[in-house]
N, C-alpha and C positions, 0 to 999 in steps of 0.2 A: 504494500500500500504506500502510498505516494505522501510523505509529509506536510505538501504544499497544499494538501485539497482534502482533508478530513473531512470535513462538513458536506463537500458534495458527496463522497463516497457513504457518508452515514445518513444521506436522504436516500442515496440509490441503494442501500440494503432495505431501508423503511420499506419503499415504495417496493421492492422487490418482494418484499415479506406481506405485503399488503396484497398483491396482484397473488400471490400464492395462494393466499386465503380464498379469495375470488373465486378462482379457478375451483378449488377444492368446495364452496360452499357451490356452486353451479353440478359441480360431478355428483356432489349429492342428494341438490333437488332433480338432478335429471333420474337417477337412480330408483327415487321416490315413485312409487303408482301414482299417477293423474288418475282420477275420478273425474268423467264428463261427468258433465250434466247436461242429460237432454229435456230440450224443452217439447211438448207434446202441440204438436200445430193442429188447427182445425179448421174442416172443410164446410161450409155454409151454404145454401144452394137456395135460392129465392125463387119463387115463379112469377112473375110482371103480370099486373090483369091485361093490358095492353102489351105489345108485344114494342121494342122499341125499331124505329125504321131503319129498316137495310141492315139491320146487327142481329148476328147469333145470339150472345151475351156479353156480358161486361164482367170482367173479376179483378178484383182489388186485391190487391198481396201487401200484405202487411206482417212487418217483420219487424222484431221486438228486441232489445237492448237490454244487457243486464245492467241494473245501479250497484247491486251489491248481491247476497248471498237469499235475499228474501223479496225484494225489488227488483222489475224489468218498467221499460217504457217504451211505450212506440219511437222504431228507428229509421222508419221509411215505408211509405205509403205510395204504393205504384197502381193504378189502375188502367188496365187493357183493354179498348174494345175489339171483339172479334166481329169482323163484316158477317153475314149472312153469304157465304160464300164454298166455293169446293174443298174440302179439306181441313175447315175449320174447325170443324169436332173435335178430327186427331189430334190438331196444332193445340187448342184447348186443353184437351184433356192430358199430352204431354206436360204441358207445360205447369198445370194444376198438380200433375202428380209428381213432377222435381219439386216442385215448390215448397209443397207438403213434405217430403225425404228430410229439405233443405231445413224443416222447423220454419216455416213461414206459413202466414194465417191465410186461406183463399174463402172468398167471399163470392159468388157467382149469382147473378142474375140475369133471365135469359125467359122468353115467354114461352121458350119452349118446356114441355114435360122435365124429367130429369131422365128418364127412359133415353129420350135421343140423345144423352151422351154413356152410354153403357160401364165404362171404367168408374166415371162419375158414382154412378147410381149403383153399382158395387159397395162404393164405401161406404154411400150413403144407408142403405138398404142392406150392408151388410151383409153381402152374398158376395163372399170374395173366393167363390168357386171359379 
């Protein structure tokens, strides 16, 4: 060790001893089981007395935020309209059931039956044969 610079060499063993601990206190929570918690998303399915013009349905995705260990809040509010158009069911109901996997809340409203989206009306109806 070098006599002229004690004081930097006994900051860089500090800081050495300190990044050590770091290290060590991370290898441990890694080590540590994680417990997810998953939150339970729900699917809502409205029927319109009116049907609305040119549109299949409308669904709202909304996705929730945790505050802490007993608290969440709304974190985002997206609402889609699907045209009354070819292939729109599938597109819907794909997209209703990632959403749903994803822990996001789907809200659908559509003047049709629930019958005309079949996946839908599975979960709804609970016939997940």
């Amino acid at each position: 060790m070098c006599c002229h610079h004690p004081q930097m060499y006994a900051r860089l063993i500090q800081w050495l001893r300190s990044y050590k601990r770091s290290i060590q206190r991370t290898q441990l929570e890694l080590k540590q089981e994680v417990e997810l918690m998953e939150r339970a998303s729900g699917l809502h399915f409205y029927i319109l007395k009116r049907p609305l013009p040119c549109t299949l349905a409308v669904a709202r995705y909304s996705s929730w935020a945790d505050i802490d260990d007993l608290h969440t809040r709304i974190f985002d509010i997206c609402e889609v309209a699907y045209p009354d158009a070819y292939g729109q069911i599938s597109k819907l109901e794909s997209e209703v059931m990632e959403a749903l996997h994803c822990g996001v809340d789907v809200t659908v409203a559509s003047g049709e039956d629930i019958e005309t989206f079949p996946r839908l009306a599975a979960l709804i109806l609970h016939d997940l044969t």
